[in-house]
C-alpha positions as CSV (number, residue, x, y, z in Angstrom):
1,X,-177.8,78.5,-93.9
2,X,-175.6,80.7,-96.1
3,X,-176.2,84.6,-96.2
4,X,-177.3,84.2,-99.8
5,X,-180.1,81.5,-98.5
6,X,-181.5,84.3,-95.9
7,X,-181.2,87.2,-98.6
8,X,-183.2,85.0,-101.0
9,X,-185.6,84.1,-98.4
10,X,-186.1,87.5,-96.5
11,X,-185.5,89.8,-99.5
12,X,-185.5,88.3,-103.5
13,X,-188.7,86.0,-102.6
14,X,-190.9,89.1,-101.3
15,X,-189.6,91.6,-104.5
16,X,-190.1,88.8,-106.9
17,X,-193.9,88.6,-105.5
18,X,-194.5,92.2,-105.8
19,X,-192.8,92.8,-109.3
20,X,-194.5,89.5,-111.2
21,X,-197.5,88.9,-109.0
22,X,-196.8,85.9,-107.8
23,X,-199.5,84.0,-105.4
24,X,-197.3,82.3,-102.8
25,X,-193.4,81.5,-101.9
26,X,-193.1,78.9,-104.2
27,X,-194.5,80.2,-107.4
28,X,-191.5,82.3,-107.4
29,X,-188.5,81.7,-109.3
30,X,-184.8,80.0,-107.7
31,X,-182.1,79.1,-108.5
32,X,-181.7,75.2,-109.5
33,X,-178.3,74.6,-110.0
34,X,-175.0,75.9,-111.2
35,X,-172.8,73.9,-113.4
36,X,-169.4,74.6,-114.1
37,X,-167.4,73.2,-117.0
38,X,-163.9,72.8,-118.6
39,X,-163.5,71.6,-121.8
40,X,-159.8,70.2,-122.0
41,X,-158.9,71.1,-125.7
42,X,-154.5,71.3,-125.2
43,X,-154.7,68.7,-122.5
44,X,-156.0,65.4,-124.8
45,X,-152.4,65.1,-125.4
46,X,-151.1,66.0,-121.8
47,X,-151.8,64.2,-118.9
48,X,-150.0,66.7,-116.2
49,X,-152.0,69.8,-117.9
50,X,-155.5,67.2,-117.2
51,X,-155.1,66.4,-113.8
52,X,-153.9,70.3,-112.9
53,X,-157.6,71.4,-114.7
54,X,-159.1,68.4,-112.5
55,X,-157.3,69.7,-109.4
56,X,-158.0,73.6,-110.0
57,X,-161.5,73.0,-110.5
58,X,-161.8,70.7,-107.3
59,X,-160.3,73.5,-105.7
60,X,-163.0,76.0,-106.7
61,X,-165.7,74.1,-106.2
62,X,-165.1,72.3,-103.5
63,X,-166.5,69.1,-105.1
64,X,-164.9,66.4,-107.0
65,X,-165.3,66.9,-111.4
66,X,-167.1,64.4,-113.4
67,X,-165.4,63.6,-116.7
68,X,-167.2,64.1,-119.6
69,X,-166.9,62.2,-122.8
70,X,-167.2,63.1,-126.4
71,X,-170.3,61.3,-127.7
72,X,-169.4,60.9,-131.3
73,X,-165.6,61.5,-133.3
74,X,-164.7,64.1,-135.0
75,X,-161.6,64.0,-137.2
76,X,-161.2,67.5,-138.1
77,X,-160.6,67.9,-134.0
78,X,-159.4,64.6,-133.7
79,X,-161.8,63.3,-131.6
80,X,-162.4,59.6,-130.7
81,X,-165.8,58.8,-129.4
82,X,-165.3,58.0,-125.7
83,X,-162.2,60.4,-125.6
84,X,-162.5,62.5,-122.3
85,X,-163.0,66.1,-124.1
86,X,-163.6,68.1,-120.7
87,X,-165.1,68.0,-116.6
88,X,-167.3,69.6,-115.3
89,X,-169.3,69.9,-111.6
90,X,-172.7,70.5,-110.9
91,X,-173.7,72.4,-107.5
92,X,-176.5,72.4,-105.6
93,X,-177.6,73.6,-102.1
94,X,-175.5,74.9,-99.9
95,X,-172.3,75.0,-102.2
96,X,-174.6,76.4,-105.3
97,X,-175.3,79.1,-102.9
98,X,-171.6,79.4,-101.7
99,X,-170.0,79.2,-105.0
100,X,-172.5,82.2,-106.3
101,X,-171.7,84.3,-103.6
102,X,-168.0,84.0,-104.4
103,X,-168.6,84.5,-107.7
104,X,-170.6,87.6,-108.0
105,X,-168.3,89.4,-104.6
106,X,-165.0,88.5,-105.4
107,X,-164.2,86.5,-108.9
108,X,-166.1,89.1,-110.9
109,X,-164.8,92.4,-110.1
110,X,-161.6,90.7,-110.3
111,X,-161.8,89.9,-114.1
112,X,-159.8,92.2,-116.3
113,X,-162.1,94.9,-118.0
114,X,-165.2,94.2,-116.8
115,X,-168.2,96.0,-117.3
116,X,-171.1,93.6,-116.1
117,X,-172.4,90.7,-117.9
118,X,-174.5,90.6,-121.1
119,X,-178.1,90.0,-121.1
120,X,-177.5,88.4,-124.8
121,X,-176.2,85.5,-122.2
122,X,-180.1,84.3,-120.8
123,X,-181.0,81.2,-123.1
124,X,-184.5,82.3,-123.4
125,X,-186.0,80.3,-120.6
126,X,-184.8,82.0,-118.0
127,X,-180.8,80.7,-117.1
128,X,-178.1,82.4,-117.6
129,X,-174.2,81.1,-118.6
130,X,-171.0,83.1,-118.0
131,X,-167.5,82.5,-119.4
132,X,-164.5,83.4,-117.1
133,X,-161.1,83.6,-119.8
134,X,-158.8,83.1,-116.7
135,X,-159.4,80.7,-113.8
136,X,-156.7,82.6,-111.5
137,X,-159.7,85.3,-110.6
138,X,-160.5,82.7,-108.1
139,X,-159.3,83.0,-104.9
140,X,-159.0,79.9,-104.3
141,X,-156.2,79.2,-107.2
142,X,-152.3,80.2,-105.7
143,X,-151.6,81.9,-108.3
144,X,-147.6,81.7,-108.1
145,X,-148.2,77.3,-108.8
146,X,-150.1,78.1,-112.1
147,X,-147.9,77.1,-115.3
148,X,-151.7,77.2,-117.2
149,X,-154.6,79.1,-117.9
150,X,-157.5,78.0,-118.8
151,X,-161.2,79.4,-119.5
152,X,-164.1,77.6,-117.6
153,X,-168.2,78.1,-118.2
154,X,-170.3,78.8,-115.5
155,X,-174.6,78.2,-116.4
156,X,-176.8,79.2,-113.6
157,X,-180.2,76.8,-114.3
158,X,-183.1,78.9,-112.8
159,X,-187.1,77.5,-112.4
160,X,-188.5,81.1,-114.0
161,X,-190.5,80.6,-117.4
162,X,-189.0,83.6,-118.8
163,X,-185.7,86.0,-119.0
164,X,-186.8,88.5,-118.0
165,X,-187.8,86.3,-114.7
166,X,-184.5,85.1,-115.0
167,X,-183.1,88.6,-115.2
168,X,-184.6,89.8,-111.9
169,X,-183.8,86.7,-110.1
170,X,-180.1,86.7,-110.8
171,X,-179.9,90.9,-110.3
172,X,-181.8,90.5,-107.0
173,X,-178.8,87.7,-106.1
174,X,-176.1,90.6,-106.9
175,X,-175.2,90.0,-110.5
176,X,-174.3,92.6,-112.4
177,X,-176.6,92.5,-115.3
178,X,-176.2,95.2,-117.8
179,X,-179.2,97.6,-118.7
């Protein structure tokens, strides 16, 4: 069990009860599942600039990428249905919990001029989505082997019915939420 597990257990689950009134341990809100995802704009023509996003990513997950697909073509982008347009990985369990804790201790204060994260980012049902500019914030990237940077998206999926639910949950779990 992770140290974020126990801290949700002992801690989060006991200060979500008391704040929202909740009943029993499982009425209140967790986390579901955090999906991260790469779209692959500059590397539809490049093979070598793909497999280094599939690679990276693999890397800071710690799971293999799915690739995802466009569903319809748009020629303004020049887009073929069925063209791969990005990747993405979704984590649950033990590596949701691990990835979150390395996001919110290391990659974050890492980021260039950060000031906390926007609540304009909740979706209004209670998860929350990040944008990291730069991959290299993660620790897991070498960053003297890097000839490309890319942005990747980062949704944490949370059971709570509302954002401001949402809101407690994820600043309970250390994210840094501005007033």
């Amino acid at each position: 069990m992770s140290r974020l597990q126990e801290k949700y257990k002992k801690e989060i689950i006991p200060a979500m009860k008391k704040k929202f009134g909740y009943r029993n341990d499982l009425a209140a809100p967790k986390i579901e599942k955090v999906s991260v995802n790469i779209g692959t704009g500059r590397a539809l023509s490049d093979a070598k600039i793909f497999e280094e996003i599939v690679n990276d990513l693999s890397l800071i997950t710690g799971q293999k990428p799915v690739k995802q697909k466009a569903r319809k073509s748009i020629s303004s982008f020049k887009i073929r249905e069925g063209m791969i347009v990005g990747v993405m990985v979704t984590l649950r369990g033990q590596r949701m919990y691990e990835f979150i804790d390395r996001l919110v201790s290391i990659v974050l204060p890492r980021v260039r001029d950060f000031r906390g994260l926007e609540k304009k980012s909740f979706d209004g049902k209670g998860n929350f989505n990040i944008g990291v500019k730069e991959h290299i914030v993660f620790p897991e990237i070498n960053q003297e082997n890097v000839r490309n940077i890319f942005g990747l998206e980062v949704s944490v999926v949370t059971t709570a019915k509302t954002d401001k639910e949402g809101e407690e949950l994820l600043r309970l779990f250390g994210f840094p939420i501005k007033e």
